[in-house]
VOMAR-470140 format. One record per residue (C-alpha): residue in one letter; x, y, z. Coordinates in Angstrom, 3 decimals. Each point is the difference from the previous one (the first is absolute). Example, Ala and Ser with C-alpha at 12.3 -4.5 7.8 and 13.67 -1.06 7.14 Angstrom:
BEGIN
 r        X        Y        Z
 A   12.300   -4.500    7.800
 S    1.370    3.440   -0.660
This chain:
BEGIN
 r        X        Y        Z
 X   85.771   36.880   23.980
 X   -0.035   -3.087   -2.764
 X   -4.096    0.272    1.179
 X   -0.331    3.346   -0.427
 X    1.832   -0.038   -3.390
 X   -2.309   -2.763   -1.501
 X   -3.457    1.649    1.556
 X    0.944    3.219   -1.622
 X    0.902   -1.632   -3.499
 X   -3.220   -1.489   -0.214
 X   -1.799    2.900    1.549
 X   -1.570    1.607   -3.513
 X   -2.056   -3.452   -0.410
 X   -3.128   -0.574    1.543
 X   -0.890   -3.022    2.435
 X   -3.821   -0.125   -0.857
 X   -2.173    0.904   -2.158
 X   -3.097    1.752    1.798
 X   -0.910    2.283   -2.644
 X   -0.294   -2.935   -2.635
 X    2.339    2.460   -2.570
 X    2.516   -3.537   -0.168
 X   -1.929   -3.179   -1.524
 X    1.914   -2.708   -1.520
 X    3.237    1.566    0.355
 X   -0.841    2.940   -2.297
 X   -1.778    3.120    1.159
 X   -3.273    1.096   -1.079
 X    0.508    3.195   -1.696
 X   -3.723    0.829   -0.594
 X   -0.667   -0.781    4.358
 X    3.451    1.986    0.673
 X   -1.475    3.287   -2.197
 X   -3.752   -0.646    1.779
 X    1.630   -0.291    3.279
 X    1.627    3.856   -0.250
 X   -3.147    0.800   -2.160
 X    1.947    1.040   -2.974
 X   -1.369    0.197   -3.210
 X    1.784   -0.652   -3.135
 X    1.277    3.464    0.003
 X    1.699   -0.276    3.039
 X    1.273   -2.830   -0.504
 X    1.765    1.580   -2.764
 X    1.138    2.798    2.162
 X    1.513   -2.351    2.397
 X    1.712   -2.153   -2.353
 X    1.503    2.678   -2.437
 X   -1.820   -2.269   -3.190
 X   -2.073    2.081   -2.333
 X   -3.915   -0.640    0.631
 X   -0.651   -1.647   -3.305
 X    2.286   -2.973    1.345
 X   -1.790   -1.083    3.275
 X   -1.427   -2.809    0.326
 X   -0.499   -2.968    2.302
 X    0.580   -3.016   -1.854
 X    3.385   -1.749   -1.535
 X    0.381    2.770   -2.739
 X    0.806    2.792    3.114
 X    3.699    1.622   -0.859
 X    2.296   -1.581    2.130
 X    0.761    3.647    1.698
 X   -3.637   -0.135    1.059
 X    0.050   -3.132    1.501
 X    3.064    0.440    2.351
 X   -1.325    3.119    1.529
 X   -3.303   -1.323    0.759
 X    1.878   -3.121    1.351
 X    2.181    2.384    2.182
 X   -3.409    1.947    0.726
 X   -1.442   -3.429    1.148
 X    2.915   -0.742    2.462
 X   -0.438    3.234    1.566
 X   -3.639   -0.066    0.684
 X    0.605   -3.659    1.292
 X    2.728    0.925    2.356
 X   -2.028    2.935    1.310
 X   -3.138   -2.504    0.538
 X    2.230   -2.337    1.894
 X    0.940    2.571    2.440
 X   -4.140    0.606    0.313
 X    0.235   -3.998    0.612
 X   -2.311   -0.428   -2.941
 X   -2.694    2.902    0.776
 X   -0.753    0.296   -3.912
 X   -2.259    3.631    1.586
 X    3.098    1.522    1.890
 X    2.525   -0.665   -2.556
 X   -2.224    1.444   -2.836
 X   -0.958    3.078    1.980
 X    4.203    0.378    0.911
 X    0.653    0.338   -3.780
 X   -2.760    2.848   -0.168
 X    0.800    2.271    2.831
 X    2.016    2.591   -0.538
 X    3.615   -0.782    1.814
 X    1.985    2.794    1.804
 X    3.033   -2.537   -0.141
 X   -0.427    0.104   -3.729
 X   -0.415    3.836   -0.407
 X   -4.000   -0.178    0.734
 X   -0.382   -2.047   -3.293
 X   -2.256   -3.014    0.401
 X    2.136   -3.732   -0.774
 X   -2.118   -0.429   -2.791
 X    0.717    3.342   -1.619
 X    3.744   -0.392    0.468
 X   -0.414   -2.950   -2.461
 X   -2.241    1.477   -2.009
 X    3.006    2.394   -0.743
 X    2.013   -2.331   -0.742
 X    2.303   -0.065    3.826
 X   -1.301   -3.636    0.626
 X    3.608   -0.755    1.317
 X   -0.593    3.113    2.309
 X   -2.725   -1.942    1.433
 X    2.100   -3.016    0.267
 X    2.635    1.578    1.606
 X   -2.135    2.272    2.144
 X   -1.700   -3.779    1.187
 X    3.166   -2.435    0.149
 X    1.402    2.662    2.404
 X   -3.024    0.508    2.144
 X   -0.199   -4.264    0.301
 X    4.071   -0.084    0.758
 X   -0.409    2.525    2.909
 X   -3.214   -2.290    1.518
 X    2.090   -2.931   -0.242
 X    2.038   -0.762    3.255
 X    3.320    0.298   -0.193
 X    1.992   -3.141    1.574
């Protein structure tokens, strides 16, 4: 149990970093937006901060920043469970998802339900993982 307890608190944190989004201990907001192929408007849409405010350098609002940090994790924990295939993961976020009411991953966070996402994937990695 004491296992089990400890791999599930640190579940929501990556192990690697295959897409590159985490250099130097911070994540690469510009490479996390590319990844999902987000513009600046979407970016906005997904992080509820008006347009005029994003951008990808130490002035970004703070609000902006954790999102697309959160938005990072996600897409790293879903290339992890591709075992680093940078093509599958990317093409996971884009097709439309049955389990997620036939929205696409990336949409969902486009919307703004990036802890949908995270949910949707924390759950989908618990029920993969052998139970003891």
């Amino acid at each position: 149990m004491e296992g089990m307890l400890s791999q599930d608190l640190f579940a929501t944190v990556p192990s690697s970093n295959h897409l590159g989004l985490f250099g130097h201990g911070q994540p690469d907001l510009k490479k996390t937006a590319a990844f999902l192929e987000f513009k600046k408007d979407d970016v906005a849409r997904a992080t509820n901060v008006p347009l005029h405010s994003i951008r990808f350098d130490a002035r970004i609002p703070a609000e902006a920043r954790e999102r697309l940090t959160e938005i990072a994790t996600v897409c790293e924990l879903v290339a992890q469970h591709f075992k680093g295939d940078v093509t599958k993961t990317a093409l996971w976020f884009k097709v439309a998802n049955p389990l997620l009411g036939n929205v696409s991953p990336r949409d969902q966070i486009r919307l703004g339900r990036y802890r949908k996402v995270l949910k949707f994937v924390l759950q989908a990695r618990d029920s993969s993982i052998p139970q003891r």
